[in-house]
C-alpha positions as CSV (number, residue, x, y, z in Angstrom):
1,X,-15.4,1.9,-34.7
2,X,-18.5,-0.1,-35.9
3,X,-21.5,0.8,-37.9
4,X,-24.1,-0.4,-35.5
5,X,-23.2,1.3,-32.1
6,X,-26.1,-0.1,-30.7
7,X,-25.5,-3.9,-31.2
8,X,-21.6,-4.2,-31.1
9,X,-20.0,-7.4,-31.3
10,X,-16.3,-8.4,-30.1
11,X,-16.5,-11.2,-32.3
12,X,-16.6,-12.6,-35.3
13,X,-17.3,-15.8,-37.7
14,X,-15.1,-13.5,-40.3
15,X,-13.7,-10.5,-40.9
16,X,-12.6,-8.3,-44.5
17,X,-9.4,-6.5,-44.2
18,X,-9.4,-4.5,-47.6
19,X,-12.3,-2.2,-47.8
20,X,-11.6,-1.6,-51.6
21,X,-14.8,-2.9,-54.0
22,X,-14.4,-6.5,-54.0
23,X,-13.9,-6.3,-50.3
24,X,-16.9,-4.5,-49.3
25,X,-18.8,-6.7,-52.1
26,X,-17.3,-9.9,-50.1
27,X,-18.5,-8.3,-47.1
28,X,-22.1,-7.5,-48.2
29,X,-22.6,-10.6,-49.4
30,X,-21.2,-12.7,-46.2
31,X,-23.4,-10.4,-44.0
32,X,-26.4,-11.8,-45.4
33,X,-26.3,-15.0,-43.7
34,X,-24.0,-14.4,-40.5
35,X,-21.7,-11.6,-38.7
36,X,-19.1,-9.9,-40.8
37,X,-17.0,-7.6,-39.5
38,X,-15.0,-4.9,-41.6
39,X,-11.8,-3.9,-41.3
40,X,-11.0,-0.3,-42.7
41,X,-7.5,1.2,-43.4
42,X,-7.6,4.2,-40.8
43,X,-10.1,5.4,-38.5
44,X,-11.4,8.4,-41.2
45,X,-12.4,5.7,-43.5
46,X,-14.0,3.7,-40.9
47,X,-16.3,6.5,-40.2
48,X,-16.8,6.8,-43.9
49,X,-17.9,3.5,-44.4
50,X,-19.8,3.3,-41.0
51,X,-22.5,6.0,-42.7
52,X,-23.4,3.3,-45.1
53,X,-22.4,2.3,-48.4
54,X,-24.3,1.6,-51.5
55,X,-23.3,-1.6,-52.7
56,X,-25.0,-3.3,-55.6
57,X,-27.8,-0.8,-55.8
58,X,-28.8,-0.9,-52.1
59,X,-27.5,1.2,-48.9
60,X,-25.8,-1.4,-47.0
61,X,-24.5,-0.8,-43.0
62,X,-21.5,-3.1,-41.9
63,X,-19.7,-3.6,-39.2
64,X,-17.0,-1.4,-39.8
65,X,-13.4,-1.2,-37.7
66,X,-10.9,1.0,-37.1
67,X,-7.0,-0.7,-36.4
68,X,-7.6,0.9,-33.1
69,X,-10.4,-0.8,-32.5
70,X,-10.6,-4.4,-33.5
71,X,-12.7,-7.2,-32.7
72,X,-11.4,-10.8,-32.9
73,X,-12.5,-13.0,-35.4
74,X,-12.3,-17.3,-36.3
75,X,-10.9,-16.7,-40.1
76,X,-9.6,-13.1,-41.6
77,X,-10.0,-12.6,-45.3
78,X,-7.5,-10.0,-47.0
79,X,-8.6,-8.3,-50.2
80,X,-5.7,-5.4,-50.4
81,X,-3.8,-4.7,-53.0
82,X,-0.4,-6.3,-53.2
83,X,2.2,-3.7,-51.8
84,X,-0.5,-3.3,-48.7
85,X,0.2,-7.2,-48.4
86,X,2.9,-7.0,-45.2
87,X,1.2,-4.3,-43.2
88,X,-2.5,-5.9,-44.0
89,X,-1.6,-9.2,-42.8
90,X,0.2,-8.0,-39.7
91,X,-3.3,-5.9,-39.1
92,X,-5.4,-9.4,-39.6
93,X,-3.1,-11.3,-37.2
94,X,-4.1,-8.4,-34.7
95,X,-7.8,-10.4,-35.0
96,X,-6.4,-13.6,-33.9
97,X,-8.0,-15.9,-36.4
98,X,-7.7,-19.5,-36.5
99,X,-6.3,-18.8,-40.1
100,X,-5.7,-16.0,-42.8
101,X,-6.8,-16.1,-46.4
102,X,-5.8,-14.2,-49.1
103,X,-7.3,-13.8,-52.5
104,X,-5.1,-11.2,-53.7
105,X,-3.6,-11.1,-56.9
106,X,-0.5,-12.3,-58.2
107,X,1.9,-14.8,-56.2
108,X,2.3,-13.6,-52.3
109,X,1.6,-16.5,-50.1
110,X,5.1,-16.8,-49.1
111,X,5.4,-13.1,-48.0
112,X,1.7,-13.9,-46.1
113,X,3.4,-16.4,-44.0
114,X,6.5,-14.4,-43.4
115,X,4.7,-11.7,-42.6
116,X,2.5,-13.8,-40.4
117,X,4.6,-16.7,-39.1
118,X,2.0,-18.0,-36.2
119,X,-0.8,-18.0,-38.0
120,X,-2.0,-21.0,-40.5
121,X,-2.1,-18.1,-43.8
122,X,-2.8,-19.3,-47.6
123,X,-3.5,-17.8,-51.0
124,X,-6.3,-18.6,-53.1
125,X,-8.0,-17.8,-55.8
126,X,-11.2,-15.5,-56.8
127,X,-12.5,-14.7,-60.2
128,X,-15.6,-12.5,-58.7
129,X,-15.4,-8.8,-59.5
130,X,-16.5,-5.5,-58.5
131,X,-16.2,-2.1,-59.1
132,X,-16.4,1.8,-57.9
133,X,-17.9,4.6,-59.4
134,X,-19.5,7.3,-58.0
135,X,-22.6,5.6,-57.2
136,X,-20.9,3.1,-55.2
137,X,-19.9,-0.5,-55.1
138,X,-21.3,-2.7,-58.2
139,X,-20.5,-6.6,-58.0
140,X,-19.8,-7.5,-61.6
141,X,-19.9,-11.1,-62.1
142,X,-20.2,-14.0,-60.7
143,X,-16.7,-16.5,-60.2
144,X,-15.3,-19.0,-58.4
145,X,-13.5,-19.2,-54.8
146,X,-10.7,-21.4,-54.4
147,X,-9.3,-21.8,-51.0
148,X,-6.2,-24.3,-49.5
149,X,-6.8,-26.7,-47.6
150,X,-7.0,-26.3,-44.1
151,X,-9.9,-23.6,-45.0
152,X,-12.8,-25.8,-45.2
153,X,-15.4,-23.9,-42.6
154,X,-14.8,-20.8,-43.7
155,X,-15.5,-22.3,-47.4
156,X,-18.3,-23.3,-46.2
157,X,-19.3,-19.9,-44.7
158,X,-18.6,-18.8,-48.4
159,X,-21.0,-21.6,-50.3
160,X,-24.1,-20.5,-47.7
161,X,-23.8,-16.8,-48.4
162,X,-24.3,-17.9,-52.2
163,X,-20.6,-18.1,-53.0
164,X,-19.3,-20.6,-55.7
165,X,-16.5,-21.9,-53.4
166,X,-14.5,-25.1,-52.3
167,X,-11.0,-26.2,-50.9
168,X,-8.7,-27.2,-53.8
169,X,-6.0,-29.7,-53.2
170,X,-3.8,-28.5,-55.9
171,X,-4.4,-24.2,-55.3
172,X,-0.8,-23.9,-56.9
173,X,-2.0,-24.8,-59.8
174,X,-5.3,-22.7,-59.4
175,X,-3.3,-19.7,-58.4
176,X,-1.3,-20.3,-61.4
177,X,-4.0,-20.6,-63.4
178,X,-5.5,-17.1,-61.8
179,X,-1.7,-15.8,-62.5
180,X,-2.4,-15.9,-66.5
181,X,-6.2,-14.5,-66.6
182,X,-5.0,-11.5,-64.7
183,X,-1.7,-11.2,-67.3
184,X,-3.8,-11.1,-70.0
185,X,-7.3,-9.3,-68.6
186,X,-5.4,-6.8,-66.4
187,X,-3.0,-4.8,-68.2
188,X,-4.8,-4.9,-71.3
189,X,-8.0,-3.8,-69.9
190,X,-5.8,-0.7,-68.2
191,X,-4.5,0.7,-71.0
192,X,-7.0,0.3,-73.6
193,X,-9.6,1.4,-70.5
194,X,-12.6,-1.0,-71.8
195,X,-14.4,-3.4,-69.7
196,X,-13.7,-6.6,-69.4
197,X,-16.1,-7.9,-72.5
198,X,-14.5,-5.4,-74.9
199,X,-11.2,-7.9,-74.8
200,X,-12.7,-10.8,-76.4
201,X,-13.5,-7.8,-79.6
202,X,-11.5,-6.7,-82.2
203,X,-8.9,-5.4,-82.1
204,X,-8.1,-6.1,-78.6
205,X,-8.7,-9.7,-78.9
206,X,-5.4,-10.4,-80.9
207,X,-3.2,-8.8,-78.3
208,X,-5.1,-10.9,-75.2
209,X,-4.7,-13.9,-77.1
210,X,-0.9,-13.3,-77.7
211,X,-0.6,-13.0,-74.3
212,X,-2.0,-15.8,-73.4
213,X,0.2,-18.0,-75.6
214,X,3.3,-15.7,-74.8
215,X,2.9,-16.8,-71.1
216,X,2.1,-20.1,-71.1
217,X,5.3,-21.8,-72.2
218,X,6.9,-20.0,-68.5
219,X,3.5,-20.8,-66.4
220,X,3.7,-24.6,-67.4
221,X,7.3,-24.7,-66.9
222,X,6.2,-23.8,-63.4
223,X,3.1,-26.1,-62.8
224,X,0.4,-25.2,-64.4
225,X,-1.5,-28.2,-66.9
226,X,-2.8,-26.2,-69.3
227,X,-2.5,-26.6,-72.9
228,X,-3.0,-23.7,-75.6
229,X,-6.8,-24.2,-76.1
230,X,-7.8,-24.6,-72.2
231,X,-5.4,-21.8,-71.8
232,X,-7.6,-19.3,-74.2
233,X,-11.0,-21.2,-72.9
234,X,-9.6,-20.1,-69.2
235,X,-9.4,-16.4,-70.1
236,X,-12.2,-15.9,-72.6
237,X,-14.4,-17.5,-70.0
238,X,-13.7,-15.3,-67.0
239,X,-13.7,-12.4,-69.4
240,X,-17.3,-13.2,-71.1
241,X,-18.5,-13.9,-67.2
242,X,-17.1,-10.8,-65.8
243,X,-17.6,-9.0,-69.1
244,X,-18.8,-5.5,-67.6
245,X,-16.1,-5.6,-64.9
246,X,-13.5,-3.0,-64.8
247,X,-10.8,-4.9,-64.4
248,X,-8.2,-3.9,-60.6
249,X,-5.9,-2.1,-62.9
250,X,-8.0,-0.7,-64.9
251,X,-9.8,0.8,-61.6
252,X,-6.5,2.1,-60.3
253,X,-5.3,3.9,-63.6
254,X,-9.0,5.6,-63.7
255,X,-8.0,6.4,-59.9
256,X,-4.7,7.6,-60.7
257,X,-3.8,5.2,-58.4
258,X,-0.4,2.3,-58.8
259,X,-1.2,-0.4,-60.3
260,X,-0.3,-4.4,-59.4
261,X,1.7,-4.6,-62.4
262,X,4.8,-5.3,-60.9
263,X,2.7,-8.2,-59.0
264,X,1.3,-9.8,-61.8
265,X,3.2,-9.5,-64.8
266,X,6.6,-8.7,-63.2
267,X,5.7,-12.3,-61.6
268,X,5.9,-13.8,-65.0
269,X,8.8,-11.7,-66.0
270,X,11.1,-12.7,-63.1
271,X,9.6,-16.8,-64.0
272,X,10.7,-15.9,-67.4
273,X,14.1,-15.0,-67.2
274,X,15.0,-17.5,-64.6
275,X,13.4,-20.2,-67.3
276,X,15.2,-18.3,-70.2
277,X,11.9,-18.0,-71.9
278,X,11.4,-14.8,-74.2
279,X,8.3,-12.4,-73.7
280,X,8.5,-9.6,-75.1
281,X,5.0,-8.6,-75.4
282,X,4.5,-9.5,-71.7
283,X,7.6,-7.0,-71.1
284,X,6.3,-4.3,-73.7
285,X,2.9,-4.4,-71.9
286,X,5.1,-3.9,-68.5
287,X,6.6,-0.9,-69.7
288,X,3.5,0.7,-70.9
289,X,1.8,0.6,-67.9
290,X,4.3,1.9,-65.6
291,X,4.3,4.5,-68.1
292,X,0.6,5.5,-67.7
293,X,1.0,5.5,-63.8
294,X,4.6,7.6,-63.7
295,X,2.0,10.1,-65.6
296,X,-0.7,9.7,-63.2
297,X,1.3,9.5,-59.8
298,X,4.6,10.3,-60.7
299,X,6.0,6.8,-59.8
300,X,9.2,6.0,-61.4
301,X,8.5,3.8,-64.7
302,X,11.7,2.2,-64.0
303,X,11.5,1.1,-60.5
304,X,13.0,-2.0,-59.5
């Protein structure tokens, strides 16, 4: 199913899978400059989107599919939330792309190439954000796009829709480095339920910063070159750039939705105890807000 009937295409230069709000802001953007075809969970929410969508202030028609319906396309993008990640990627190899990028949260490009073992799949990195509210989509923030290597034309189908984007050699490290903005931005902004900005106030800004240096010990252990300072600079920057941002988690406890928690700080907590590093405020934060979405959705708060 396609939001222009009258000019169908059966191909594309890319394709969204993930029609949350950094998704369709991803999409909107791209489809200034070229084809962009979007990929919708079911065929109800194709129709939905195929009326139009208002996305940074204007009423914006894409190409929307249903699984039943798919085009094929040279590169697939997936913005879904991590426990979509296995049946999202297995929809996106349906599109028979010469490769599949994820810039999901948290640490998943191994399950992206198990799920997807014939196609060239990576992970990279975003810091762009967006957000829902009633009146629609609103991009909040301009970031950076890290791809892999082996992604350099569809980077480059980023940078001339006005993306900040390039292939990094070392993405572990920058998917690292993503790993311990979102530890300290996510949660934080969830349970407090300020924007991004707010963080970098009192009396928030004590508990972001012990995050930070709570985390870093296990992150470096694992790769990443930051020290303390360039750690803090990392996360205070992306939270002044995206201050009015409602953070993913934050937009999923407002949505009574689950949360990624067990994606991004249950990452660190399971790099922790292997490295017999303590984190106990990482931990306390854990607990809290699988709390606030077993009294939302009725999710055990002790899941494994």
């Amino acid at each position: 199913m396609t939001a222009t009937p009258d000019s169908p295409r059966s191909h594309y230069p890319v394709a969204i899978v993930g029609a949350g709000a950094l998704g369709l802001a991803f999409a909107a953007r791209l489809a200034a400059t070229g084809p962009v075809a979007m990929i919708a969970r079911n065929a109800a929410r194709a129709a939905e989107l195929a009326r139009g969508v208002q996305i940074g202030g204007q009423l914006r028609r894409l190409d929307v599919f249903a699984p039943n319906a798919l085009p094929t396309a040279d590169w697939a993008v997936l913005l879904v939330k991590t426990g979509d990640t296995d049946a999202a990627a297995r929809l996106a190899s349906a599109l028979r792309p010469h490769g599949l990028l994820s810039l999901q949260n948290g640490l998943i490009e191994a399950e992206l190439r198990e799920a997807c073992p014939a196609l060239a799949a990576g992970q990279g990195v975003t810091t762009e954000g967006a957000y829902r509210d009633a009146t629609g989509i609103h991009p909040s923030g301009a970031g950076e796009t890290l791809l892999p290597p082996g992604f350099e034309d569809l980077a480059a189908l980023f940078v001339r829709a006005g993306f900040v984007a390039r292939v990094d050699p070392d993405i572990a490290r920058a998917r690292l480095a993503k790993l311990l903005v979102n530890l300290a931005i996510n949660p934080l902004a969830a349970l407090f339920r300020v924007p991004n900005g707010a963080l970098l106030e009192p009396p928030h800004r004590v508990l972001l910063d012990t995050l930070v240096r709570e985390a870093l010990p296990v992150l470096r252990a694992n790769g990443l070159d930051l020290d303390e300072g360039a750690a803090l600079s990392r996360v205070h920057g992306v939270a002044r750039a995206t201050a009015a941002n409602r953070a993913s988690m934050l937009q999923d406890v407002l949505a009574n939705r689950r949360t990624e928690i067990d994606a991004i700080t249950g990452a660190l907590l399971g790099m922790a105890e292997t490295g017999g590093f303590e984190v106990p405020t990482h931990r306390a934060v854990h607990t809290l807000v699988r709390a606030v979405e077993h009294a939302a959705t009725g999710t055990p708060s002790d899941r494994g």
